[in-house]
Residue frames as qw, qx, qy, qz and C-alpha x, y, z in Angstrom:
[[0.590, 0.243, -0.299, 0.710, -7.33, -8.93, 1.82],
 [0.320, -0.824, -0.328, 0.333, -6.84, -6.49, 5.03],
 [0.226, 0.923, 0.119, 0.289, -5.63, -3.53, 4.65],
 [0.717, 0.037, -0.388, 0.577, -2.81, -2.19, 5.49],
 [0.249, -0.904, -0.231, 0.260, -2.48, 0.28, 8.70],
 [0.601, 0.499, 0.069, 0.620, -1.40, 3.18, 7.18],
 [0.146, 0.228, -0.406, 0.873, -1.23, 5.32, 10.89],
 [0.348, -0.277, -0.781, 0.439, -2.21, 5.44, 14.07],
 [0.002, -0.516, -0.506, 0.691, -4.01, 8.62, 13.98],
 [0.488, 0.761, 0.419, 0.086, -6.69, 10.76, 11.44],
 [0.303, 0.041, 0.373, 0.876, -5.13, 12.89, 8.69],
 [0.034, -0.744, -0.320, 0.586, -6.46, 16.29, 8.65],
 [0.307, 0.423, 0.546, 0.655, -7.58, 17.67, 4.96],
 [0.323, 0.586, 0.015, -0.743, -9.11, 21.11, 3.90],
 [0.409, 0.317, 0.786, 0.339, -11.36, 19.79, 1.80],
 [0.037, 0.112, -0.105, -0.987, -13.48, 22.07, -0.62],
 [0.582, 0.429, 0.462, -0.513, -17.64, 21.94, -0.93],
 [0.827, 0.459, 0.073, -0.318, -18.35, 19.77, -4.01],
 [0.197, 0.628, -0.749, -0.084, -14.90, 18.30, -4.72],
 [0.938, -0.227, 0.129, -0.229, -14.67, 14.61, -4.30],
 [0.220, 0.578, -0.783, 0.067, -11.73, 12.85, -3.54],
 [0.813, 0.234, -0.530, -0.053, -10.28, 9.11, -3.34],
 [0.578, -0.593, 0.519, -0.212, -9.66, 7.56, 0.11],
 [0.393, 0.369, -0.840, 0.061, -7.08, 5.11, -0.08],
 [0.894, -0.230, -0.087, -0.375, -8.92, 1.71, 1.10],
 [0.885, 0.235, -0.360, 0.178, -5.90, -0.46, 1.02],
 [0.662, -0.739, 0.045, 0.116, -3.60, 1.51, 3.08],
 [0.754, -0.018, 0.271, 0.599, -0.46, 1.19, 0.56],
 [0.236, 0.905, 0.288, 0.207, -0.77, 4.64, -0.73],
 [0.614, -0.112, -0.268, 0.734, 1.85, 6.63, -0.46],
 [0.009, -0.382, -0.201, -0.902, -0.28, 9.73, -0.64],
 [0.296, -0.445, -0.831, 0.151, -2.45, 9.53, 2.29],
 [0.492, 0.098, 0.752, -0.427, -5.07, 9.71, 2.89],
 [0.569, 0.561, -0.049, -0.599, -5.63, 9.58, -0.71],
 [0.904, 0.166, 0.393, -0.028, -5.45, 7.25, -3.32],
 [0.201, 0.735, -0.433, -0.481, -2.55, 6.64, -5.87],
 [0.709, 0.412, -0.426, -0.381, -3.11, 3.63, -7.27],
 [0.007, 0.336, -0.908, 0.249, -0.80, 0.95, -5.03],
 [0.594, -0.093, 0.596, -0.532, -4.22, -1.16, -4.59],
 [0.684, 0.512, -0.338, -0.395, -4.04, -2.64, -8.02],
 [0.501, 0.253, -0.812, 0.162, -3.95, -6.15, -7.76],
 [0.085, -0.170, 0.697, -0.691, -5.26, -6.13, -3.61],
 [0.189, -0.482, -0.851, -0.094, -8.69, -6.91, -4.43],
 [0.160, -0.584, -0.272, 0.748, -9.10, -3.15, -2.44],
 [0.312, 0.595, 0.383, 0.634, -10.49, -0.09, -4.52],
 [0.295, -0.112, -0.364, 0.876, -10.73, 3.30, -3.21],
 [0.051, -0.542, -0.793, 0.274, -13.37, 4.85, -1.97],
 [0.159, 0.480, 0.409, 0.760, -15.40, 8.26, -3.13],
 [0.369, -0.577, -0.532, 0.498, -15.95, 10.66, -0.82],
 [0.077, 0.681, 0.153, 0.712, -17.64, 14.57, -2.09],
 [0.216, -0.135, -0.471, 0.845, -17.29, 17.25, 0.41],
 [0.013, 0.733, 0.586, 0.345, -20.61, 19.09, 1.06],
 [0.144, -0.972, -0.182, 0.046, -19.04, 21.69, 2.95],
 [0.637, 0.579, -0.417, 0.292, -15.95, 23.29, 3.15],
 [0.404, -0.741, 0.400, -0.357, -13.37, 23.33, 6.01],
 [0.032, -0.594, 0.801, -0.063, -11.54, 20.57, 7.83],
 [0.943, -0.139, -0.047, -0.300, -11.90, 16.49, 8.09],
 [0.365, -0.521, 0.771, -0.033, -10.30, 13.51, 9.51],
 [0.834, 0.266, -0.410, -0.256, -10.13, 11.22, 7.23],
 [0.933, -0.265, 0.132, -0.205, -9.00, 7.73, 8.19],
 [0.311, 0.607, -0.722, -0.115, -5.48, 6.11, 8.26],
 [0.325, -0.431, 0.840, -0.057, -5.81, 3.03, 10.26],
 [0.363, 0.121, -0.697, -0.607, -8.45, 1.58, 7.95],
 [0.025, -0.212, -0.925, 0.314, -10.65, 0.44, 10.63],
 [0.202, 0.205, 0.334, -0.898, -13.27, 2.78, 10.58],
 [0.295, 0.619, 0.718, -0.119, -16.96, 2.11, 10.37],
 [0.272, 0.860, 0.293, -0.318, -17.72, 5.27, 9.25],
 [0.601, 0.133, 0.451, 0.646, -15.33, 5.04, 5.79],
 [0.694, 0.396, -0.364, 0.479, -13.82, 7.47, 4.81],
 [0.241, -0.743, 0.063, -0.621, -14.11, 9.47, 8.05],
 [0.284, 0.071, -0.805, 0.516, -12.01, 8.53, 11.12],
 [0.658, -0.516, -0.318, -0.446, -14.29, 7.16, 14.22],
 [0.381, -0.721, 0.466, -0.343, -11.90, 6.73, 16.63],
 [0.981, 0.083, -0.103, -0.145, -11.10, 3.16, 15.50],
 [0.487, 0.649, -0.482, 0.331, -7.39, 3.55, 16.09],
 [0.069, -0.648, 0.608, -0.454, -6.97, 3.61, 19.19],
 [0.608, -0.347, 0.699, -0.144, -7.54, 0.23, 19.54],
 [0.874, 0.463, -0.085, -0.122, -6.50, -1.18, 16.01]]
C-alpha cells in the first residue's frame, strides 16, 4: 500500500535527547507527525525514531522521504 500524503511540507517537533517517538508511516494519522494507530489493517507500521539531541526536527509529512523519519526535501515534488 502507498501511503497517504499527509502535507506538503515538514512538521517541526522539539524533540528531547533520548526520547523516541513513532512516525506515522501510513500518513492516516491524525496526530502528525506521529503515530496513533489509523495504520492497522494498511500493511504500514510506524516507524521508531530516538532523539540523540535535543532541539528542533523536521520530520516528514509527505511520506516520500528517503531519509525516514526526517524530511529531505521530497515534497516538493511529491
Amino acid at each position: 500500500m502507498e501511503p497517504v500524503v499527509a502535507g506538503r511540507k515538514p512538521i517541526p517537533v522539539e524533540v528531547e535527547a533520548g526520547k523516541t517517538y513513532w512516525w506515522c508511516s501510513c500518513g492516516k494519522s491524525a496526530k502528525q507527525p506521529f503515530c496513533d494507530g489509523s495504520h492497522k489493517g494498511s500493511g504500514l507500521s510506524p516507524q521508531s525514531w530516538t532523539a540523540a539531541e535535543s532541539g528542533t526536527q523536521w520530520f516528514c509529512a509527505c511520506k516520500k522521504t528517503a531519509g525516514q523519519p526526517m524530511c529531505d526535501g521530497s515534497h516538493k515534488t511529491a
